[in-house]
C-alpha positions as CSV (number, residue, x, y, z in Angstrom):
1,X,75.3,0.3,-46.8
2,X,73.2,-2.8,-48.2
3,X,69.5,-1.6,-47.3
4,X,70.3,2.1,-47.8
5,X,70.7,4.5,-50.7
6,X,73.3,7.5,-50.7
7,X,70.5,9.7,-48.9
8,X,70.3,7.5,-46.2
9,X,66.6,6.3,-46.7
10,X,66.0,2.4,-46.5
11,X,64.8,0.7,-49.7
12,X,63.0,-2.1,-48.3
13,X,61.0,-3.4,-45.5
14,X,62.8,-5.7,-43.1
15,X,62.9,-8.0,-40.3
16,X,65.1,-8.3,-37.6
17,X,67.4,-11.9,-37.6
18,X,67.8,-13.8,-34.4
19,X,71.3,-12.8,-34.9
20,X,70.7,-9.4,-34.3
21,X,68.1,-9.9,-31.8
22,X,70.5,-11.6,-29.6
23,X,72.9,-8.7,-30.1
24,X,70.2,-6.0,-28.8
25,X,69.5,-7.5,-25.8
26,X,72.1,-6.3,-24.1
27,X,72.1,-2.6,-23.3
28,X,74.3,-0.6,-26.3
29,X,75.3,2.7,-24.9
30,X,75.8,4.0,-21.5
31,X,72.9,2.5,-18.7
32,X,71.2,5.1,-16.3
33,X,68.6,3.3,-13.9
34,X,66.7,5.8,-13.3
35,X,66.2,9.5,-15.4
36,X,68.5,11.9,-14.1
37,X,67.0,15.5,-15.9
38,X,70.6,16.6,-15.0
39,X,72.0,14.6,-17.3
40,X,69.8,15.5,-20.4
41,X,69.2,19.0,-19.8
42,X,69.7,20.8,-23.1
43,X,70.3,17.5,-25.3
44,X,69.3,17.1,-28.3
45,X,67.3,13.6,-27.7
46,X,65.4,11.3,-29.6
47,X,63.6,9.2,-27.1
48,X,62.1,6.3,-28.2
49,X,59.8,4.0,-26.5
50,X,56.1,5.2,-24.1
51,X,57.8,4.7,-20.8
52,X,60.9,6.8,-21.8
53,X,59.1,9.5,-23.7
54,X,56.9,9.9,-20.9
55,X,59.4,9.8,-18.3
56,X,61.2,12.8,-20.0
57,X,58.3,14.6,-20.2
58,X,57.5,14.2,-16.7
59,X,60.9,15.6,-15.5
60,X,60.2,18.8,-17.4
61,X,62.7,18.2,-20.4
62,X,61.6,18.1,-24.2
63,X,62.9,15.7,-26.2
64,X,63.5,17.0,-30.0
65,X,61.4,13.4,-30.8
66,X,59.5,11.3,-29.0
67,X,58.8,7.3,-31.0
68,X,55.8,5.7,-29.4
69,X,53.5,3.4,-30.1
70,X,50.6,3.4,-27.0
71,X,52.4,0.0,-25.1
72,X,55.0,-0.6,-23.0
73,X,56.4,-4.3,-22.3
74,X,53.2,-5.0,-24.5
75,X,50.8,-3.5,-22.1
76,X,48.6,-0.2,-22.5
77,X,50.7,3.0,-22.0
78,X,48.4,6.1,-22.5
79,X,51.6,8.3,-23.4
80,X,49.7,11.2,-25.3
81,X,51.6,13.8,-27.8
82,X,53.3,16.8,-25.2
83,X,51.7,20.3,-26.0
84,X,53.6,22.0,-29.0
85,X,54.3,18.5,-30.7
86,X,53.6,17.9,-34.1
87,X,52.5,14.5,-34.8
88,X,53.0,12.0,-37.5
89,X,51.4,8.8,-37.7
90,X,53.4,5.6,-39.6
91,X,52.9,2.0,-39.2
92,X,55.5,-0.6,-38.5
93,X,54.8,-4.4,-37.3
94,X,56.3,-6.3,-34.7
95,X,60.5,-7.1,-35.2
96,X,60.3,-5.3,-38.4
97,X,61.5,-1.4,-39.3
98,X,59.1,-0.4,-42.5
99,X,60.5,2.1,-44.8
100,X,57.1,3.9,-43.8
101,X,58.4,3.7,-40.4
102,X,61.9,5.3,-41.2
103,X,60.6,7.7,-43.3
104,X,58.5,8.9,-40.4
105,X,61.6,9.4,-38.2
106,X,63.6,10.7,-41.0
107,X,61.0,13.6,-41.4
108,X,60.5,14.0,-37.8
109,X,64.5,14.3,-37.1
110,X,64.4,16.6,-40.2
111,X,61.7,18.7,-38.6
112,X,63.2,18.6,-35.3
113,X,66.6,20.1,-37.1
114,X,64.4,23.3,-38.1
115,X,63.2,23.8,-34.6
116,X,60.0,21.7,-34.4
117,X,59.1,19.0,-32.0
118,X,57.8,15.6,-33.2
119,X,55.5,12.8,-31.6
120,X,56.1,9.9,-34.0
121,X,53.0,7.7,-33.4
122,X,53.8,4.2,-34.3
123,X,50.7,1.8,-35.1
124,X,52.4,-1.6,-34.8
125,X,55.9,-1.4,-32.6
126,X,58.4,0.9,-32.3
127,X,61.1,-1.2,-30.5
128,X,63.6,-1.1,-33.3
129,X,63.1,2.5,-34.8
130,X,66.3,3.6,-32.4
131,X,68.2,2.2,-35.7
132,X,66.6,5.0,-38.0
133,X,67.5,7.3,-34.7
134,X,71.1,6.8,-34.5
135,X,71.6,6.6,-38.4
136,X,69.4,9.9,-39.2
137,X,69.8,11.5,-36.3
138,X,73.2,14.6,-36.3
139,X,76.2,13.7,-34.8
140,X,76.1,14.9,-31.0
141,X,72.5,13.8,-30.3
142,X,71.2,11.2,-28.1
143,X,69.4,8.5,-28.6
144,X,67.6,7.2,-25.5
145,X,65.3,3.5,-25.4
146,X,64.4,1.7,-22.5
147,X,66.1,-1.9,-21.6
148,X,63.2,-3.7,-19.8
149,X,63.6,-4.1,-16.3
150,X,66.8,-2.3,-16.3
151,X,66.2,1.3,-17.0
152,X,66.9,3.8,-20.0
153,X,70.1,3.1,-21.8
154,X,71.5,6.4,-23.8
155,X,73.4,6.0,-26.7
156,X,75.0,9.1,-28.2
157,X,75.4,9.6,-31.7
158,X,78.3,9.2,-33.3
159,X,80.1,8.1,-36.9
160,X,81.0,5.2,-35.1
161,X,78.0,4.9,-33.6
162,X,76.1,5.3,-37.0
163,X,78.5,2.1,-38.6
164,X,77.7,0.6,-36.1
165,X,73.7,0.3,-36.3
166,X,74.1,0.2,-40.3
167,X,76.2,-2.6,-39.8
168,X,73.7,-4.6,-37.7
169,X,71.0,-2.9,-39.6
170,X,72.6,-5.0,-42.7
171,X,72.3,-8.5,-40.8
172,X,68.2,-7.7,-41.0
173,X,66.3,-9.6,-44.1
174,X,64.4,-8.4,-46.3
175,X,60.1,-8.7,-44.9
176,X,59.1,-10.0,-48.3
C-alpha cells in the first residue's frame, strides 16, 4: 500500500499533490445538506472537521470520534471536547497528514472500538485526517467531513472504500 506497513500505520509524513487535491473537491460519499440526527442515530461515526463535530453534538448524537482542530473555513470555531471525551492532542500542518497525526486517530478509533469516546485535537489542520478515518476505521462505520458551502458529506466505510483512500493516499509525496 506504498506509505503503509502491514499494520496499517503510515511510515512517513506526507503532503497532499494537486492531483489529489483536485480529486477531493468534489464531495466522495453520499451529500446531506443539512444534519438529519435520524440518519445517524446509533452509527458508529467518526466525524471530522469543528462545524461537523459540533453539529452532531448539538443534535444530541455522540460520535465515537470527533477530529478538530479550533477553525472552520480558517476562522475561529470554539468547538470544545463533549463531556465524557477523552482527548488526545497531535499536530499536523496544513495539506499534510503526519504520522503523529494518524497515529492519533489510529489510537482514538482503537479506543473508540473498546467503548471510549475520543476528541482528537489537531494543532495545525485536520482537513485530510478523514483518510486515516476510512482506512482505520471498521468496516460499517461512517465517516462524516464537511464540503464547504455545501453541507456534510458521509462516506461509509467499506473495503472498497478503504482502496479507495489508500489508493489516493499513495498519489501524496513524501513531506521531506
Amino acid at each position: 500500500m506504498g506509505f503503509l506497513d502491514e499494520n496499517l500505520n503510515l511510515l512517513v509524513d506526507l503532503r497532499v499533490t494537486e492531483e489529489v487535491a483536485r480529486v477531493i473537491r468534489k464531495p466522495r460519499g453520499v451529500l446531506f445538506r443539512s444534519l438529519d440526527p435520524n440518519v445517524f442515530r446509533g452509527a458508529s461515526v467518526v466525524a471530522v472537521g469543528d462545524f461537523v463535530g459540533s453539529s452532531f453534538v448539538l443534535a444530541g448524537l455522540r460520535p465515537r470520534v470527533i477530529i478538530g482542530d479550533g477553525f472552520v473555513e480558517r476562522m475561529p470555531y470554539p468547538l470544545r471536547p463533549p463531556e465524557g471525551y477523552r482527548v488526545l492532542n497531535t499536530e499536523n500542518p496544513p495539506g499534510c497528514i503526519t504520522v503523529k497525526a494518524w497515529h492519533a486517530v489510529k489510537s482514538a478509533i482503537e479506543s473508540s472500538i473498546g467503548g471510549d469516546r475520543v476528541f482528537v485535537l489537531v494543532d495545525g489542520e485536520e482537513d485530510l485526517l478523514g483518510f486515516p478515518a476510512v482506512i482505520l476505521s471498521p468496516d460499517g462505520w461512517i465517516m462524516v467531513y464537511g464540503q464547504p458551502g455545501e453541507g456534510f458529506v458521509a462516506v461509509e466505510v467499506t473495503r472498497e472504500r478503504k482502496r479507495e483512500a489508500a489508493s489516493l493516499l499513495s498519489l501524496f509525496k513524501p513531506l521531506r
